[in-house]
Each structure stands twice: as C-alpha cells, then as structure tokens.
C-alpha positions as CSV (number, residue, x, y, z in Angstrom):
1,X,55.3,154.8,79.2
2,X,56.1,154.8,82.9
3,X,57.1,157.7,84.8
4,X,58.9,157.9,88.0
5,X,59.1,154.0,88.8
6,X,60.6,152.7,91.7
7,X,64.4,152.2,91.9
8,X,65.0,148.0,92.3
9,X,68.4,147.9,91.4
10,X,71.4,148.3,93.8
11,X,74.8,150.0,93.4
12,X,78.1,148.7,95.0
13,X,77.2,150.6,98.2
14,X,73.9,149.4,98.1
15,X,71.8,151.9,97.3
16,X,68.9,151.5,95.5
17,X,69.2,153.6,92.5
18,X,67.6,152.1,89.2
19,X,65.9,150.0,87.5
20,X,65.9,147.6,84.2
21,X,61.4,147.6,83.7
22,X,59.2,145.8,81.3
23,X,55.8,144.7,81.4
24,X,54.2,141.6,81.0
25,X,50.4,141.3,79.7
26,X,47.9,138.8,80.3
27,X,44.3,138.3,79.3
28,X,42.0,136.6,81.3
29,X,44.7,135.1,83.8
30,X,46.8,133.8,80.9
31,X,50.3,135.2,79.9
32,X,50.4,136.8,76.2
33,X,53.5,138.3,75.8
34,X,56.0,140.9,77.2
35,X,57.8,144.0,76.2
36,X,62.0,144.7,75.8
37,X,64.0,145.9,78.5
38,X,64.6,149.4,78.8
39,X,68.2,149.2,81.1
40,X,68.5,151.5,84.0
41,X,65.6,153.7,83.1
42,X,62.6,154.8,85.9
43,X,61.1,156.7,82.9
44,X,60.5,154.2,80.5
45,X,58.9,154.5,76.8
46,X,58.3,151.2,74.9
47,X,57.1,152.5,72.0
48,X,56.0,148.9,71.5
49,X,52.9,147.2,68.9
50,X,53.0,143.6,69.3
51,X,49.5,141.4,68.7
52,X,47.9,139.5,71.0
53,X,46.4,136.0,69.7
54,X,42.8,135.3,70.9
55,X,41.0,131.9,71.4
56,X,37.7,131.8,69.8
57,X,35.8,132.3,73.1
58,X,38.3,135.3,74.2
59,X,37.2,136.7,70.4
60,X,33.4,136.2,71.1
61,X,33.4,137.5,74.4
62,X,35.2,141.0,73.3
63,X,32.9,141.1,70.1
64,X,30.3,140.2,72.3
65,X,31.2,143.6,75.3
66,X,31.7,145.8,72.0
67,X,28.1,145.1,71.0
68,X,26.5,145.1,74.1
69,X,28.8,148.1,74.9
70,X,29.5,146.2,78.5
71,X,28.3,142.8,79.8
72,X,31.2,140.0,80.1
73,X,34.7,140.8,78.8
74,X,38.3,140.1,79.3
75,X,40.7,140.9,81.6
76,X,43.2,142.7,80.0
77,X,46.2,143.0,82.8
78,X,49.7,145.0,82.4
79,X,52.4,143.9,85.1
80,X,55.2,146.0,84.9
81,X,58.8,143.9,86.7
82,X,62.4,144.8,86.9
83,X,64.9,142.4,85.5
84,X,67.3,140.9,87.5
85,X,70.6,138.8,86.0
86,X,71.4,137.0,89.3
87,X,67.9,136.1,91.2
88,X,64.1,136.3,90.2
89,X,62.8,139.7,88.4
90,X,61.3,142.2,91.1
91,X,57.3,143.3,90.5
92,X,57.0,147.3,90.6
C-alpha cells in the first residue's frame, strides 16, 4: 500500500491534485512485472500476488543468501510511477 503519495496529475486550472500509481518490480536491474492502476488515488492498496520467474542463477543465488542467511543476493527493487495518457509516466 502507499499512503500519502505525491499528487502528479493536473486539473483544468492546473493544479496538481492526484495521481493514477503503480509500481514496477525488478530483480537484479531487470524488469519482472508491474501492478494495475489504481486511478486518481494518493492512498493506494494493490492487494496484488503475481510470481516472479527466476533464471537458474537468480534461484541459486537466493537459495544460496537463505542458507548462508546473507552473503550475495538479489536486488529486489519496487518503483512506484504515475500513469500518464498523453506523455511519458511520472516516477514518485
């Protein structure tokens, strides 16, 4: 969930005064997915489960930091944007 996230979006008298989030993950620099839009909301709740597909060295290196408990892992990264229709979507 977010809470209180910047307002992106602009009314007619240009006023910033919402924002349409989502977040995009990535693992070790490389994109693996995104979550919906939640429209106009600065208070977002996903909700979300979606899986994340490993390569075999991503998998060994996790199984590897679980058994060491630390030592050389992944990146795990959560990038949360604001769509936009008309130009490119805003980070937040």
């Amino acid at each position: 969930a977010g809470r209180d996230l910047v307002a992106k979006d602009r009314n007619i008298l240009n006023q910033k005064t919402t924002s349409d989030p989502y977040v995009k993950v990535y693992v070790n620099g490389l994109y693996k997915g995104q979550t919906r839009v939640i429209e106009k909301n600065l208070n977002p709740s996903w909700n979300e489960k979606f899986k994340i597909h490993l390569s075999t060295d991503e998998s060994n290196k996790l199984l590897a930091k679980m058994r060491n408990n630390g030592g050389e892992g992944l990146d795990f990264y959560l990038l949360i944007f604001d769509k936009d229709e008309l130009s490119d979507d805003d980070s937040m």
